[in-house]
C-alpha positions as protocol buffer text, in pm:
chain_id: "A"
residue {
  index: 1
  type: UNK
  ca { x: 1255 y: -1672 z: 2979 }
}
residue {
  index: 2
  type: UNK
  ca { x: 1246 y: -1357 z: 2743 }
}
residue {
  index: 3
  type: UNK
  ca { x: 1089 y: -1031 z: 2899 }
}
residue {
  index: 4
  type: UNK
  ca { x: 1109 y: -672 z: 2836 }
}
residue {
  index: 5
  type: UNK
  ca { x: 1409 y: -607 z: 3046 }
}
residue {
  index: 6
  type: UNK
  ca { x: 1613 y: -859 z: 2831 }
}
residue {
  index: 7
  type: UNK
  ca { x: 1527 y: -678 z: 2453 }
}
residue {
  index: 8
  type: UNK
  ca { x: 1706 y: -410 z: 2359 }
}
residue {
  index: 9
  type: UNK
  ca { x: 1554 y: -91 z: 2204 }
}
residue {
  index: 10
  type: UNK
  ca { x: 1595 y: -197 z: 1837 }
}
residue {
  index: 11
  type: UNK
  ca { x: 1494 y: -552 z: 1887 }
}
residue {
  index: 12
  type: UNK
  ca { x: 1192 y: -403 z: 2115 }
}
residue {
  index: 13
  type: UNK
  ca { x: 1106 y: -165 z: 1814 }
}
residue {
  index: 14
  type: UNK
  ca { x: 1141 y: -447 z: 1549 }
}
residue {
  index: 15
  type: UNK
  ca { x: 871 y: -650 z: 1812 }
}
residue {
  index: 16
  type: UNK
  ca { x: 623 y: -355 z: 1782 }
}
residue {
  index: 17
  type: UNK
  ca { x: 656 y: -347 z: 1420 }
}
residue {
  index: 18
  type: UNK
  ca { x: 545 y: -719 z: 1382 }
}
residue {
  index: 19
  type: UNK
  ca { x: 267 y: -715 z: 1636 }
}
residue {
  index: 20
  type: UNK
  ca { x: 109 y: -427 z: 1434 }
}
residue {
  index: 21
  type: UNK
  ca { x: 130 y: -561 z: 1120 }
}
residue {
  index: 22
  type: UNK
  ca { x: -25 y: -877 z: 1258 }
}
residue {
  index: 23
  type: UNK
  ca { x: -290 y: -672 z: 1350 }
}
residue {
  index: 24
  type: UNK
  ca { x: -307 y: -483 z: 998 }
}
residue {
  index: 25
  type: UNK
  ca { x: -305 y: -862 z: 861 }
}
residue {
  index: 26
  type: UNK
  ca { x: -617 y: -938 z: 1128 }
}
residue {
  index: 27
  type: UNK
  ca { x: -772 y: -686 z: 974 }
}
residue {
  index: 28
  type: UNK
  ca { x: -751 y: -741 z: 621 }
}
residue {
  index: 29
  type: UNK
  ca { x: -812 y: -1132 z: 648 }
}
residue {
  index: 30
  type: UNK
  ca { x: -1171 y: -1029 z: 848 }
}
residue {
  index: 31
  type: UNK
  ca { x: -1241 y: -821 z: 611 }
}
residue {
  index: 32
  type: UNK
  ca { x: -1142 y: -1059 z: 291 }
}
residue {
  index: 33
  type: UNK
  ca { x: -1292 y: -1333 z: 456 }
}
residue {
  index: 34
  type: UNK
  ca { x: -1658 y: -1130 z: 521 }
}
residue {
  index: 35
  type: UNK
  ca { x: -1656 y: -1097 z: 129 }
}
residue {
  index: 36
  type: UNK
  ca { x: -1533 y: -1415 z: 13 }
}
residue {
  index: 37
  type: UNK
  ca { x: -1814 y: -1606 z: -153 }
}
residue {
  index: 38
  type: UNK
  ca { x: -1593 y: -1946 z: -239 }
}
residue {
  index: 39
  type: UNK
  ca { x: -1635 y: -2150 z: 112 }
}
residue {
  index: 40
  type: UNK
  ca { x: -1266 y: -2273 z: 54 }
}
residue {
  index: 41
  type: UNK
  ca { x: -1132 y: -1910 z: -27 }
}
residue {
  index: 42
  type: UNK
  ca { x: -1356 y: -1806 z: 296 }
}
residue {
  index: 43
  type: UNK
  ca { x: -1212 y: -2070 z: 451 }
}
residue {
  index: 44
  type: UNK
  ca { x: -848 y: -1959 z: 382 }
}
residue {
  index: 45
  type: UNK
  ca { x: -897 y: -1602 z: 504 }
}
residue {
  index: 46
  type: UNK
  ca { x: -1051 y: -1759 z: 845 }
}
residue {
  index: 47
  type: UNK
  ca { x: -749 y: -1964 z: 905 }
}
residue {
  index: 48
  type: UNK
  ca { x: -485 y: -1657 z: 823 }
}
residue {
  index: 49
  type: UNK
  ca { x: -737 y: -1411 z: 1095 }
}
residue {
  index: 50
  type: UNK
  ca { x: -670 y: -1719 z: 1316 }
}
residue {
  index: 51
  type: UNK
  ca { x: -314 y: -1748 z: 1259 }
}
residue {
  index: 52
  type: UNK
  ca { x: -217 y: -1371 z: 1277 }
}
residue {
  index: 53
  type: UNK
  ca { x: -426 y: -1335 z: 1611 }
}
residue {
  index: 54
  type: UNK
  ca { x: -204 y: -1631 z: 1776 }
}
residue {
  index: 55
  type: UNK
  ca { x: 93 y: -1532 z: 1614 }
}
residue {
  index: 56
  type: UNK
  ca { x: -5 y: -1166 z: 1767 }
}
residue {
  index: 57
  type: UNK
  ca { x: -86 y: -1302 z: 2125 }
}
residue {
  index: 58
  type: UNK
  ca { x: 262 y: -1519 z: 2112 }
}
residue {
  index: 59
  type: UNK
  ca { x: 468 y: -1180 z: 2014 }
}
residue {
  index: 60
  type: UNK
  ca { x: 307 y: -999 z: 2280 }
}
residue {
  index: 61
  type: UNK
  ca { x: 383 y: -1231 z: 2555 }
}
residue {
  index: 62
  type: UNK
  ca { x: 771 y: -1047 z: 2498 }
}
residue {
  index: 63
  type: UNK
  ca { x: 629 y: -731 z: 2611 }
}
residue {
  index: 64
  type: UNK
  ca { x: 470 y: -855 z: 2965 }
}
């Protein structure tokens, strides 16, 4: 089991890093796939909000 105590400060910074820009990536997959006329190109930006959020939540479990 990985937690907090067991990351050190770069490896802790480089974990920040990634969580945001999942959550930049969130973002701009909402945001693409609110516009997105084409059901299957709709359908692609749905699956990447869906991926980045897990991918998020999974990253974040290393800071509990």
């Amino acid at each position: 089991d990985f937690t907090m105590n067991n990351l050190s400060e770069l490896e802790l910074q480089n974990l920040r890093h990634l969580i945001g820009g999942y959550e930049t990536t969130h973002c701009k997959m909402e945001a693409y796939a609110r516009e997105a006329t084409d059901p299957q190109i709709k359908s692609f930006f749905e699956e990447a909000v869906t991926s980045s959020c897990e991918n998020k939540q999974t990253l974040m479990k290393f800071l509990h």
